[in-house]
C-alpha positions in Angstrom: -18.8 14.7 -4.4 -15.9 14.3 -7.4 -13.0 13.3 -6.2 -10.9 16.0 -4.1 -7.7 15.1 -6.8 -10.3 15.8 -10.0 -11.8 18.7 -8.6 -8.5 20.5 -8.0 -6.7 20.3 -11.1 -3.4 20.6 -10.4 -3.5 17.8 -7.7 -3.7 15.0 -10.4 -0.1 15.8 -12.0 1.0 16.2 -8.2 -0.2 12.8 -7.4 0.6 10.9 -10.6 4.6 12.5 -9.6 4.6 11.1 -6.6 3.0 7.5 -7.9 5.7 7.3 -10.4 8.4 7.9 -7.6 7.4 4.9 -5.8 8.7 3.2 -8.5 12.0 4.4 -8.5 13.1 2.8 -5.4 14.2 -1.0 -7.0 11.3 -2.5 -5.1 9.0 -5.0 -7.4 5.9 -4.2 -8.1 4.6 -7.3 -6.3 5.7 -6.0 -3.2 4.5 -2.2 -3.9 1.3 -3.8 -4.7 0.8 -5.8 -2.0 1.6 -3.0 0.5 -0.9 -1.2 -1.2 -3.2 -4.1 -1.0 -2.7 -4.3 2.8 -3.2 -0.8 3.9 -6.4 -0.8 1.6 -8.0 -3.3 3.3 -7.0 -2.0 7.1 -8.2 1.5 6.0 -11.6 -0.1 5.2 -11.1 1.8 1.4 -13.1 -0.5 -1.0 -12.5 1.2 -4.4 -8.6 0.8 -3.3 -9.2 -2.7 -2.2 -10.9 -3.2 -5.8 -7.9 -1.5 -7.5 -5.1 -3.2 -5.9 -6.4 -6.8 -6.5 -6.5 -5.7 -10.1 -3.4 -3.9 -9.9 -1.6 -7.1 -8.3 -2.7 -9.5 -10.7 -1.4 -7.1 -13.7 1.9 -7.5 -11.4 1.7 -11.1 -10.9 0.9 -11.7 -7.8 -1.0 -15.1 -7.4 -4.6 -15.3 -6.5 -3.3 -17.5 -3.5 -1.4 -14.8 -2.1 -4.6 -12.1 -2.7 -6.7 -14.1 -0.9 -4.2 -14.1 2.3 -3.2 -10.5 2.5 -5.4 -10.0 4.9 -4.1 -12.7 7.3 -0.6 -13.0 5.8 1.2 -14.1 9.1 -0.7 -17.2 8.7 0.3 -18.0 5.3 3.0 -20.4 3.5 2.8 -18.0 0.4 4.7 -14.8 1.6 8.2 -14.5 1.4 10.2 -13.1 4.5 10.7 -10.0 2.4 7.0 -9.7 1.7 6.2 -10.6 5.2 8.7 -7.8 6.6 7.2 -5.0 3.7 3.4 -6.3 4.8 4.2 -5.5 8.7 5.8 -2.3 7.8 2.9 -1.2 6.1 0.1 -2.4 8.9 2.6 -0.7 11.5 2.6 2.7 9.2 -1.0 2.9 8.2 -2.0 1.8 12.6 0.2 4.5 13.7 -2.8 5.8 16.6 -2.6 2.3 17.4 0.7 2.5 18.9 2.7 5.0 21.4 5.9 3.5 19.4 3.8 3.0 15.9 6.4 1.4 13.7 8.6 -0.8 16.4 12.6 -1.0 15.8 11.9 -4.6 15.3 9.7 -3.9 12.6 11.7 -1.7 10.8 14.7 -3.7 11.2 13.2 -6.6 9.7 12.2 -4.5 6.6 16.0 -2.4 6.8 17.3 -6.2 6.5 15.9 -6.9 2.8 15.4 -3.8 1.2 18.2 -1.0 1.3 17.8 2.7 1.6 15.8 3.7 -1.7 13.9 0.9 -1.3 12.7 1.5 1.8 11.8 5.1 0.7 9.6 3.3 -2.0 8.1 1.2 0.4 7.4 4.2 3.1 6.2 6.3 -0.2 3.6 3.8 -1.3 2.5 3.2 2.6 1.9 6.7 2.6 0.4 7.2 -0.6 -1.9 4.6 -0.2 -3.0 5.6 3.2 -3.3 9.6 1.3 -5.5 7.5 -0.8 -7.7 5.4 1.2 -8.5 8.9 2.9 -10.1 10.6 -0.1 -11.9 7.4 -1.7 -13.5 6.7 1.9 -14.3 10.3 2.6 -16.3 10.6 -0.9 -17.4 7.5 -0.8 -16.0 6.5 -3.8 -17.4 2.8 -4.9 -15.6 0.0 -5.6 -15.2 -1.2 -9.4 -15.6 2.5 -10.5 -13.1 4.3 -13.0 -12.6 7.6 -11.6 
């Protein structure tokens, strides 16, 4: 099947509204990206995987850092801030993982570096990307594919 947001045409303006929102919020596009990134690969969404990496690297994030997303805890390259956007967005996109899915301390560490709008940005892209992930892995969408 075509893409759910190509088949309905008035859900591409929708969406593109919404993308553009995210980057209202003062948040870098590093960050955005890898929160995208993150929620990509938990979701199992390989034509978002493929289209964050590319999207990251347009951003500037290092090739170090995309090859630790997955296992960022672990790594010296994140910065608290990234770190504290990354577990926001693994807490968000698990939320059947958890009776409490996005723990005060979790939300507290991301409230302490990124203010209000920023944290709507973050939550936005989370979301988006989860919105995402859900239509590319329903359709089957392949990776490395313009749609």
């Amino acid at each position: 099947m075509t893409n759910p947001a190509y088949v309905l045409s008035e859900a591409g303006p929708a969406i593109q509204g919404l993308v553009k929102a995210t980057r209202q919020g003062g948040v870098s596009e590093e960050i955005l990206e890898l929160v995208h990134l993150r929620a990509s690969q938990i979701n199992g969404c390989g034509f978002c995987v493929d289209y964050g990496v590319r999207n990251a690297r347009k951003a500037g994030v290092s090739d170090e850092k995309l090859f630790a997303v997955s296992a960022w805890r672990e790594s010296p390259h994140f910065s608290d801030e990234e770190r504290a956007a990354l577990a926001l967005a693994e807490h968000a996109t698990r939320i059947a993982d958890s009776t409490d899915a996005v723990p005060d301390p979790v939300w507290d560490a991301a409230a302490d570096h990124f203010d209000e709008k920023q944290l709507a940005s973050i939550v936005l892209m989370i979301s988006l990307t989860n919105f995402f992930n859900r239509l590319n892995v329903t359709v089957r969408q392949p990776a490395g594919v313009a749609i």
